[in-house]
Biopython code that builds the backbone (N, CA, C, O; Angstrom):
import numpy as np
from Bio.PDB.StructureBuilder import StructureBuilder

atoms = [
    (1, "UNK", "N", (-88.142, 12.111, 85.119)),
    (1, "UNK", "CA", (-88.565, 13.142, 84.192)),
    (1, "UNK", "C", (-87.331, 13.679, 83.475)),
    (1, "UNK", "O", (-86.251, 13.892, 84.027)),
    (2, "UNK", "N", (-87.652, 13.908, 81.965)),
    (2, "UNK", "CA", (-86.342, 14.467, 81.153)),
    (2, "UNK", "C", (-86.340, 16.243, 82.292)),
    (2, "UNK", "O", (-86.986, 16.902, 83.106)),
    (3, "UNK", "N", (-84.982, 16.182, 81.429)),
    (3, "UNK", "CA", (-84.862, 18.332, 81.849)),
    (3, "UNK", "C", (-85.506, 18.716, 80.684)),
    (3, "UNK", "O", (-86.498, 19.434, 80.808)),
    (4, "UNK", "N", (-84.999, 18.251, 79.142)),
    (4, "UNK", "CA", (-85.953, 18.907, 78.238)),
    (4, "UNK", "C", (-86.909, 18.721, 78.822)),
    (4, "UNK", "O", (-87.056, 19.718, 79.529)),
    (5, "UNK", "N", (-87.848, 17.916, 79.020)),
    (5, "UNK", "CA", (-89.513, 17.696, 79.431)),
    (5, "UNK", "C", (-89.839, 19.280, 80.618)),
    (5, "UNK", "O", (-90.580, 20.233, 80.376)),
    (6, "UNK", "N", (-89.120, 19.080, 81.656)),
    (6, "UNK", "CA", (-89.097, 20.073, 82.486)),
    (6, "UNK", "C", (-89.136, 21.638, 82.269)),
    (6, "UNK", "O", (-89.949, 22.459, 82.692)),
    (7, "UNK", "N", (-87.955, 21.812, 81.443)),
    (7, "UNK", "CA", (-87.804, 23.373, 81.042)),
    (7, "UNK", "C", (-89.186, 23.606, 79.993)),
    (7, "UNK", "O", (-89.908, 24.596, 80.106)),
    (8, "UNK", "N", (-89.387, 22.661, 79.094)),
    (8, "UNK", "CA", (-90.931, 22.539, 78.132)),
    (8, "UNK", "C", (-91.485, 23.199, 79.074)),
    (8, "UNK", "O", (-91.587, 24.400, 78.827)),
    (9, "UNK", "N", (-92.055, 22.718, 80.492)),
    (9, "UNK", "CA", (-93.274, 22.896, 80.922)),
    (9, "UNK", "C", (-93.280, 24.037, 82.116)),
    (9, "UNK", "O", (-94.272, 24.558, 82.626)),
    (10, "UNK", "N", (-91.924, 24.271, 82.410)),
    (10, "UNK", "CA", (-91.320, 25.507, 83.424)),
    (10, "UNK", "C", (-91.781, 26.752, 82.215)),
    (10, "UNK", "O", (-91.940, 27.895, 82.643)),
    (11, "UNK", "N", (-91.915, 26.571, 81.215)),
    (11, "UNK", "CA", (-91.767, 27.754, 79.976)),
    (11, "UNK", "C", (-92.978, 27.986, 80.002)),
    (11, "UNK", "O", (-92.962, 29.204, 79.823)),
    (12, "UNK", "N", (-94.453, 27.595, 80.132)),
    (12, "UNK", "CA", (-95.456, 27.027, 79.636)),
    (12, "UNK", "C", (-95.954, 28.029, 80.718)),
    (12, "UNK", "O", (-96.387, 29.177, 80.620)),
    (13, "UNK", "N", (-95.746, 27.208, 81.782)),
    (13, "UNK", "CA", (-95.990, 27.453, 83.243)),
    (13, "UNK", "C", (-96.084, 29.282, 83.592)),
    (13, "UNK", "O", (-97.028, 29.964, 83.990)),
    (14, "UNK", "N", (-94.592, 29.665, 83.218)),
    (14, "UNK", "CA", (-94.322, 30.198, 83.767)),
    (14, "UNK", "C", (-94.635, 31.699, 83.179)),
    (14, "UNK", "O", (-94.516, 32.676, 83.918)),
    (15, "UNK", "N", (-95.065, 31.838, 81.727)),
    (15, "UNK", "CA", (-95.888, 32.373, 80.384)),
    (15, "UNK", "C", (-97.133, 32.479, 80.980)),
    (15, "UNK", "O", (-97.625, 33.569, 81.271)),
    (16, "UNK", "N", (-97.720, 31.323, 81.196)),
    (16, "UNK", "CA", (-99.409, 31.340, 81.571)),
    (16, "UNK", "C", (-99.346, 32.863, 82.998)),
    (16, "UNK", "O", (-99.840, 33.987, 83.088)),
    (17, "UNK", "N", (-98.233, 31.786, 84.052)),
    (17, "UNK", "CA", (-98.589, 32.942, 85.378)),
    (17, "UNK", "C", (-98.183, 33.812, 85.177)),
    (17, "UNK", "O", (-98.838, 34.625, 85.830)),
    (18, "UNK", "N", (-97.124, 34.522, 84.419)),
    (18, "UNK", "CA", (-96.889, 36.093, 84.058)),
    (18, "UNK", "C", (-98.297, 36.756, 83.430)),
    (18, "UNK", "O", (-98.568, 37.889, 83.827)),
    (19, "UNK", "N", (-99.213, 36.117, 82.470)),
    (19, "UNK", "CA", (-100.216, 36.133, 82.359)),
    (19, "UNK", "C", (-101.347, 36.629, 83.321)),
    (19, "UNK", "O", (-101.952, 37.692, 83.459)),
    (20, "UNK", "N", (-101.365, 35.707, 83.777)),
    (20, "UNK", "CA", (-102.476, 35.499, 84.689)),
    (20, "UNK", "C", (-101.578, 37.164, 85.989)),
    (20, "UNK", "O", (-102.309, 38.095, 86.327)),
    (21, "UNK", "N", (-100.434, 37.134, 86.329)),
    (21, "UNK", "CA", (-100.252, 37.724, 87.443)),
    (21, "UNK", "C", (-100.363, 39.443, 86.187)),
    (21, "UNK", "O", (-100.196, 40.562, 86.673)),
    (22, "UNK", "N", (-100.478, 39.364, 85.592)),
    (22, "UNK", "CA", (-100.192, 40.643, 84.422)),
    (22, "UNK", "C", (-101.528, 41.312, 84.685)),
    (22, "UNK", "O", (-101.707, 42.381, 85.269)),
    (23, "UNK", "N", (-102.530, 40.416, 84.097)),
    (23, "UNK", "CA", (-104.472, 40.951, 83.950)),
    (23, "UNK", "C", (-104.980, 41.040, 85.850)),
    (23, "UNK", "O", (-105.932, 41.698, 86.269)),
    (24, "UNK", "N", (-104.141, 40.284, 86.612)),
    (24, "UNK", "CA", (-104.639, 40.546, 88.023)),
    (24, "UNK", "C", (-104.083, 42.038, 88.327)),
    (24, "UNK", "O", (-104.984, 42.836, 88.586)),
    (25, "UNK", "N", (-102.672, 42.601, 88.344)),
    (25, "UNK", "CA", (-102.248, 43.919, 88.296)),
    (25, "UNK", "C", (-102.841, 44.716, 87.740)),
    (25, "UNK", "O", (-103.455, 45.571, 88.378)),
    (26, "UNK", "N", (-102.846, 44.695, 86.624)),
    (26, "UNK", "CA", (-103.488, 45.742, 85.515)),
    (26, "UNK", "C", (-104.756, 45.906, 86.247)),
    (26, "UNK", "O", (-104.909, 46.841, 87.032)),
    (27, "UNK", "N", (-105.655, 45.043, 86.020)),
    (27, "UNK", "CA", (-107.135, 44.850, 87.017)),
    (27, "UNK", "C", (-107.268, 45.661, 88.250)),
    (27, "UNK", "O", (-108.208, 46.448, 88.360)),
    (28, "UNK", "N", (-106.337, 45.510, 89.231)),
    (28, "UNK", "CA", (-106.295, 45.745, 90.342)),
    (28, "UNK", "C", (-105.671, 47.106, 90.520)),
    (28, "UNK", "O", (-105.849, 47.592, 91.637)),
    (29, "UNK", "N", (-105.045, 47.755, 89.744)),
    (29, "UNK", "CA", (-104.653, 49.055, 90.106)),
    (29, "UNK", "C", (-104.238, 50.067, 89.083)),
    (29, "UNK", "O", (-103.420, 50.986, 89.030)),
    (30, "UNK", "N", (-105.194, 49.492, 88.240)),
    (30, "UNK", "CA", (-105.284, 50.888, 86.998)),
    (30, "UNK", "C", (-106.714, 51.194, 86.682)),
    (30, "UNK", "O", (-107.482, 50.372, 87.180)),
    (31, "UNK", "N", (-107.270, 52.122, 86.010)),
    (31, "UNK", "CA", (-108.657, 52.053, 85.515)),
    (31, "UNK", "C", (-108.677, 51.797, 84.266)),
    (31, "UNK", "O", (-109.664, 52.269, 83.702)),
    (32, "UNK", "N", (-107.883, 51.163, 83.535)),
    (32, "UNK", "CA", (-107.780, 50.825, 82.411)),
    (32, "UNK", "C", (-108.805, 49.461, 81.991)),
    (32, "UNK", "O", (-109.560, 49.366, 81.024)),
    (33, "UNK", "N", (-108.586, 48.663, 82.867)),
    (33, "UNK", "CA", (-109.254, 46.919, 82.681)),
    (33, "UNK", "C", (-110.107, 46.687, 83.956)),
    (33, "UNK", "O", (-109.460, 46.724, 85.003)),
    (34, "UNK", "N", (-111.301, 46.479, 84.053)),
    (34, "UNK", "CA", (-111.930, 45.498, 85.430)),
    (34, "UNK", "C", (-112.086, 44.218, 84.917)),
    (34, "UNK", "O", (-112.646, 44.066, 83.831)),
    (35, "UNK", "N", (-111.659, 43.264, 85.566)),
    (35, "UNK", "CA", (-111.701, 41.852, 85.107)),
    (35, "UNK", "C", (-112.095, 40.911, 85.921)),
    (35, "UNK", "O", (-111.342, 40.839, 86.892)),
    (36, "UNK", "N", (-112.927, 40.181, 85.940)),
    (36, "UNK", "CA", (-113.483, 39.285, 87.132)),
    (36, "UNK", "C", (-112.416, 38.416, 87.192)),
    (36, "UNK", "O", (-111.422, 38.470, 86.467)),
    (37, "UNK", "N", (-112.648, 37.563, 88.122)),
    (37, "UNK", "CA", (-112.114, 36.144, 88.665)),
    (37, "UNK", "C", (-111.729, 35.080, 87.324)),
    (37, "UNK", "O", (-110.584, 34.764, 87.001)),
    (38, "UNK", "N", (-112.611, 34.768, 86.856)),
    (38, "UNK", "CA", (-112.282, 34.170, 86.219)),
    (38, "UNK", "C", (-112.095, 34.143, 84.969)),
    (38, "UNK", "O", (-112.267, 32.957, 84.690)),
    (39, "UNK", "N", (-111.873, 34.641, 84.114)),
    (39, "UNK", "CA", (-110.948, 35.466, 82.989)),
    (39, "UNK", "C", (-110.055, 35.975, 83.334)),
    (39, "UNK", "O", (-109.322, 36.355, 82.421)),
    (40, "UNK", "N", (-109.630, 36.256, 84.642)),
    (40, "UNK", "CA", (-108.225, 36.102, 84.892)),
    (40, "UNK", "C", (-107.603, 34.671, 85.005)),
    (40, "UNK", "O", (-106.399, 34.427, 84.919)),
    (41, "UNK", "N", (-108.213, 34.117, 85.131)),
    (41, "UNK", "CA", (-107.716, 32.966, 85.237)),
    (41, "UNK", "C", (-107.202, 31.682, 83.684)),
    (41, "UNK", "O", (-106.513, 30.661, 83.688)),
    (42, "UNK", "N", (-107.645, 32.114, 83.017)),
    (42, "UNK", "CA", (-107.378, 31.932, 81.389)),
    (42, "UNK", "C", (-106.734, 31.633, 81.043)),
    (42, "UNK", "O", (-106.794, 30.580, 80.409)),
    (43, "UNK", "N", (-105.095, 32.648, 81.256)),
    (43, "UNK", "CA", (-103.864, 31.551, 80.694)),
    (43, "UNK", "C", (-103.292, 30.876, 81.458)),
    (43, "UNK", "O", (-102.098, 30.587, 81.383)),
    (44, "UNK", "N", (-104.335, 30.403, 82.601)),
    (44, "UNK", "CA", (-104.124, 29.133, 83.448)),
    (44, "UNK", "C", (-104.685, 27.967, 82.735)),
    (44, "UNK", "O", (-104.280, 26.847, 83.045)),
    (45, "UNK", "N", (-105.525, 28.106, 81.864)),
    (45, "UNK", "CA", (-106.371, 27.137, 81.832)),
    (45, "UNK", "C", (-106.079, 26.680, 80.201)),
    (45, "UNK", "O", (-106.658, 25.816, 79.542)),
    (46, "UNK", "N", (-105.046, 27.524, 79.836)),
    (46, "UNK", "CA", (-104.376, 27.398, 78.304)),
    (46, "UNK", "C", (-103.265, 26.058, 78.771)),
    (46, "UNK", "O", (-103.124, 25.011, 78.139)),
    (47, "UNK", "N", (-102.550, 26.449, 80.061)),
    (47, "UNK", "CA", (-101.213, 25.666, 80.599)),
    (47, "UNK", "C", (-102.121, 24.130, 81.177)),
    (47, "UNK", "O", (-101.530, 23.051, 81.138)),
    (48, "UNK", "N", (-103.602, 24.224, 81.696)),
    (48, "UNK", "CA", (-104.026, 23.177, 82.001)),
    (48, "UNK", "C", (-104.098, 22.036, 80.715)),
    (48, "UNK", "O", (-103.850, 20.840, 80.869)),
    (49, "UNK", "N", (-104.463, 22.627, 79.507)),
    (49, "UNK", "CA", (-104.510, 21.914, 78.652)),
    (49, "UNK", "C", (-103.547, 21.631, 77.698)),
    (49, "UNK", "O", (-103.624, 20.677, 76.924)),
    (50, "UNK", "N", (-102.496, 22.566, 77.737)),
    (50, "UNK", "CA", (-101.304, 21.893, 77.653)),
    (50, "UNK", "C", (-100.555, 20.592, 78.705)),
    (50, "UNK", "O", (-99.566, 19.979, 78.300)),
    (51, "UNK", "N", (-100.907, 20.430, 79.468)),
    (51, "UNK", "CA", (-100.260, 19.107, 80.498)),
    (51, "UNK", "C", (-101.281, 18.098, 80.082)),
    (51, "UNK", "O", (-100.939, 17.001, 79.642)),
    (52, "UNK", "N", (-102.359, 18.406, 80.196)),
    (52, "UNK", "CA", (-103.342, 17.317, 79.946)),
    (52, "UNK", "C", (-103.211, 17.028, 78.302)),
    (52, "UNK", "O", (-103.414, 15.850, 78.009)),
    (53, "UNK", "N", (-102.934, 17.828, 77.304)),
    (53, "UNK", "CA", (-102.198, 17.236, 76.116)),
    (53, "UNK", "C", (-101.142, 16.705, 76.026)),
    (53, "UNK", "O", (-100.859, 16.193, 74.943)),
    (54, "UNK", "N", (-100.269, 16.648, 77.042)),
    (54, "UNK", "CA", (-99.201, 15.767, 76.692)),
    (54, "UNK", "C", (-98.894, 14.655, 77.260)),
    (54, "UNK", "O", (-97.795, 14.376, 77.740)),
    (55, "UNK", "N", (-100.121, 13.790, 77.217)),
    (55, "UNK", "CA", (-99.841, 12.383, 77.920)),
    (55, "UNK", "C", (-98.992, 11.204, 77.113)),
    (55, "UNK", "O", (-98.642, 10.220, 77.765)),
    (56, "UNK", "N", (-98.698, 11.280, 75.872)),
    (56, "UNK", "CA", (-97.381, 10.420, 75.381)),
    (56, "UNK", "C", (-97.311, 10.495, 74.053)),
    (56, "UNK", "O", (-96.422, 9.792, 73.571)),
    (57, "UNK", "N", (-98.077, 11.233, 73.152)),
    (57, "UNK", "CA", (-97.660, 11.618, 71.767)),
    (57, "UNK", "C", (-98.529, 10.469, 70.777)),
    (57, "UNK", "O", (-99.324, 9.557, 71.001)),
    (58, "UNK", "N", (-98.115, 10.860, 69.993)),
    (58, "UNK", "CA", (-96.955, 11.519, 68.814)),
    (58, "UNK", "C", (-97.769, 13.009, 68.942)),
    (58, "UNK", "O", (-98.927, 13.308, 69.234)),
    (59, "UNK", "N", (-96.605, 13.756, 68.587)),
    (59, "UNK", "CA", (-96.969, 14.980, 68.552)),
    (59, "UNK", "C", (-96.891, 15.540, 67.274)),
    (59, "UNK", "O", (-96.266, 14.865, 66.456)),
    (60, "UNK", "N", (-97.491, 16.880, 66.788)),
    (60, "UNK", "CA", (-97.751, 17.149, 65.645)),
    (60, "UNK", "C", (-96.493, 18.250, 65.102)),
    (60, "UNK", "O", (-95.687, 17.334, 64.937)),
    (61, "UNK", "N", (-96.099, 18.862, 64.901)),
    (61, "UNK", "CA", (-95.307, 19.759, 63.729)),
    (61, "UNK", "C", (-95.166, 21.229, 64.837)),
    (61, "UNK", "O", (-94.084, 21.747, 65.112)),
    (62, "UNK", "N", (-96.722, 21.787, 65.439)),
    (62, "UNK", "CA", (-97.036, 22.381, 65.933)),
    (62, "UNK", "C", (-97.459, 22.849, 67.336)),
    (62, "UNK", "O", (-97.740, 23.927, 67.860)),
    (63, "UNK", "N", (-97.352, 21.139, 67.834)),
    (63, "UNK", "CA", (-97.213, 21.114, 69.472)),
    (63, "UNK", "C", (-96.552, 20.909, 69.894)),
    (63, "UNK", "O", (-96.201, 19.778, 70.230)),
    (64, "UNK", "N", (-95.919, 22.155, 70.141)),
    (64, "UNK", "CA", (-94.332, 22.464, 71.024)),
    (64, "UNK", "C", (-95.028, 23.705, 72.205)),
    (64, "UNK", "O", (-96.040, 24.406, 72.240)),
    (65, "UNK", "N", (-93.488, 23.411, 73.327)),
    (65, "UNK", "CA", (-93.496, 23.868, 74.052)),
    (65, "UNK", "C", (-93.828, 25.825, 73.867)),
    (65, "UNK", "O", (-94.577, 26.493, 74.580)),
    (66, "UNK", "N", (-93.100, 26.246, 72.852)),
    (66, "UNK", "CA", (-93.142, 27.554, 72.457)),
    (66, "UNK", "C", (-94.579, 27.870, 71.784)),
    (66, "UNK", "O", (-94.959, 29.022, 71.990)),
    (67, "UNK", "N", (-95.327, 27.171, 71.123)),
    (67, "UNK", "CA", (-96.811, 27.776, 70.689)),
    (67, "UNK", "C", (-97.723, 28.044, 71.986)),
    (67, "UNK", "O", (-98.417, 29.043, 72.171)),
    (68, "UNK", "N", (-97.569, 26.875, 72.897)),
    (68, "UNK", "CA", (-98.181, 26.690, 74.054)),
    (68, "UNK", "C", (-98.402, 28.371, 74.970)),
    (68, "UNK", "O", (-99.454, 28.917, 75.301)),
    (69, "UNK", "N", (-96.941, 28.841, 75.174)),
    (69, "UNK", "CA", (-96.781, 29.560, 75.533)),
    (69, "UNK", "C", (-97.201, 30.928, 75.120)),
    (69, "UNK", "O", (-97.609, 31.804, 75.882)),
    (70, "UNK", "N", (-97.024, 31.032, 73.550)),
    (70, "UNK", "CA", (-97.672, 31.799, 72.310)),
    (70, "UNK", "C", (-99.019, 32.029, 73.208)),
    (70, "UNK", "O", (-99.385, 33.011, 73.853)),
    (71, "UNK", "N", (-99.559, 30.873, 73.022)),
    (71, "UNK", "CA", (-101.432, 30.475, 73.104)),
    (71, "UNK", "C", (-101.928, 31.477, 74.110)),
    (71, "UNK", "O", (-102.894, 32.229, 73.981)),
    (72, "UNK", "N", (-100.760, 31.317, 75.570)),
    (72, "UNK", "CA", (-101.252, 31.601, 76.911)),
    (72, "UNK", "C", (-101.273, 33.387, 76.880)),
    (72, "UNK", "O", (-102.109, 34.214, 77.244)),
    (73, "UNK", "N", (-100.100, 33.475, 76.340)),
    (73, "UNK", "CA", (-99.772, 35.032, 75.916)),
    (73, "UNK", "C", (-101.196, 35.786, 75.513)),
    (73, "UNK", "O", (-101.949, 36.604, 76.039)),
    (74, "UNK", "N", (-101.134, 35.126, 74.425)),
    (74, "UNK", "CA", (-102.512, 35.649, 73.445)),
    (74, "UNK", "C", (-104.234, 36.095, 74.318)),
    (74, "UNK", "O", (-105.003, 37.055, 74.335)),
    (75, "UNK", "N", (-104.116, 34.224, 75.159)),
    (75, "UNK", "CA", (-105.232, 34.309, 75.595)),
    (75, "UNK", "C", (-105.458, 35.764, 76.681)),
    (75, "UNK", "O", (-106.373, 36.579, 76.567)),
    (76, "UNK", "N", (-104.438, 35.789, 77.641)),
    (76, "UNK", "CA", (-103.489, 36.963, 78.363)),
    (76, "UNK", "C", (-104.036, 38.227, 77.704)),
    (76, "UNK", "O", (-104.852, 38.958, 78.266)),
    (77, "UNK", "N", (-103.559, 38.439, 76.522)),
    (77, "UNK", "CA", (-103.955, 39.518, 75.229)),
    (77, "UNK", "C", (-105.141, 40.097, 75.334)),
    (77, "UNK", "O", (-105.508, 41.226, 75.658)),
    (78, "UNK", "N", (-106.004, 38.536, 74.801)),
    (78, "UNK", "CA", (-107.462, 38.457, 74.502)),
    (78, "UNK", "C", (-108.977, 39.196, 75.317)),
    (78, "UNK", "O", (-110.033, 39.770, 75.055)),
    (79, "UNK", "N", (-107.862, 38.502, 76.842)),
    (79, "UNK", "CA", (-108.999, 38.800, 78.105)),
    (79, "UNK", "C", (-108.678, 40.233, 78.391)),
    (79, "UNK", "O", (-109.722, 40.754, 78.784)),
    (80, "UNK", "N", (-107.601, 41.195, 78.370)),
    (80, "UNK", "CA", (-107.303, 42.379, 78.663)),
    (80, "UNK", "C", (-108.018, 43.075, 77.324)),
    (80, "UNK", "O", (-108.600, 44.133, 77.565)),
    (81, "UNK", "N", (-108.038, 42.717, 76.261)),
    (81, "UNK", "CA", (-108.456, 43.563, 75.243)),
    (81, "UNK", "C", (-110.284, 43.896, 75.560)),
    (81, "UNK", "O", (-110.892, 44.954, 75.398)),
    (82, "UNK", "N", (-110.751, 42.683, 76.009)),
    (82, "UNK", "CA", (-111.734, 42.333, 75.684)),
    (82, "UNK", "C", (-112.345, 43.033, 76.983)),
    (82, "UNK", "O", (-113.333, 43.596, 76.511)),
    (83, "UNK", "N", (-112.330, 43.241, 77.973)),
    (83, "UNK", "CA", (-111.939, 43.698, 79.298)),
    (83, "UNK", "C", (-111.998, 45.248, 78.643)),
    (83, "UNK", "O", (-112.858, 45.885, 79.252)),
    (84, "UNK", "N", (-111.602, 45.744, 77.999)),
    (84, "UNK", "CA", (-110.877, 46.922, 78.096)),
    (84, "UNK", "C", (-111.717, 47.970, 77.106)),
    (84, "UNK", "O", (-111.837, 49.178, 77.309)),
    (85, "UNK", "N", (-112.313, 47.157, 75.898)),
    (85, "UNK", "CA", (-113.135, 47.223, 75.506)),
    (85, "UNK", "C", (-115.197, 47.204, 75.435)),
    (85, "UNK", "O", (-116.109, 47.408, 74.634)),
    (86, "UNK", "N", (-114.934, 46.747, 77.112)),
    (86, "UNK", "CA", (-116.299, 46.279, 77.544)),
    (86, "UNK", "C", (-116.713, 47.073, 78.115)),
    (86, "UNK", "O", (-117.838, 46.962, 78.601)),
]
sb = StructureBuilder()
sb.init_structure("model")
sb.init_model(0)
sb.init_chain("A")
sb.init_seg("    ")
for serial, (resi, resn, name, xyz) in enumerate(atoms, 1):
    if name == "N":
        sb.init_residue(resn, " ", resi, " ")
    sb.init_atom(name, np.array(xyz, "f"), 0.0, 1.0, " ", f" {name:<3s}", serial, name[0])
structure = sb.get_structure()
């Protein structure tokens, strides 16, 4: 395995579970958000489909390691807003 390849997906990875460990906290000990199981689980499942997209290319302009991460953030975003709003 490259290290570029590695740090790509350590970045990805590691975005999604700040994510994911972010909406489980918040969830769990504020009254701000109640969030089930699985919508916490979300910008896990942003990082799942990032690995499973990168089985050997060509890649586009826009699938990089850093949007990926963008994506997971967002989704992260999405489920707390949405959560919060409900």
């Amino acid at each position: 395995m490259e290290i570029e390849r590695a740090r790509e997906d350590a970045l990805v990875a590691g975005v999604a579970g700040a994510a994911t460990v972010a909406i489980a906290l918040l969830s769990s000990f504020t009254a701000v958000a109640s969030v089930a199981t699985l919508p916490t689980l979300a910008p896990l499942a942003v990082y799942a489909l990032y690995l499973f997209s990168r089985k050997g290319g060509p890649y586009g302009p826009y699938d990089t390691a850093r949007n990926w991460a963008v994506a997971a953030a967002l989704v992260g975003v999405a489920v707390l807003s949405v959560s919060v709003v409900a």
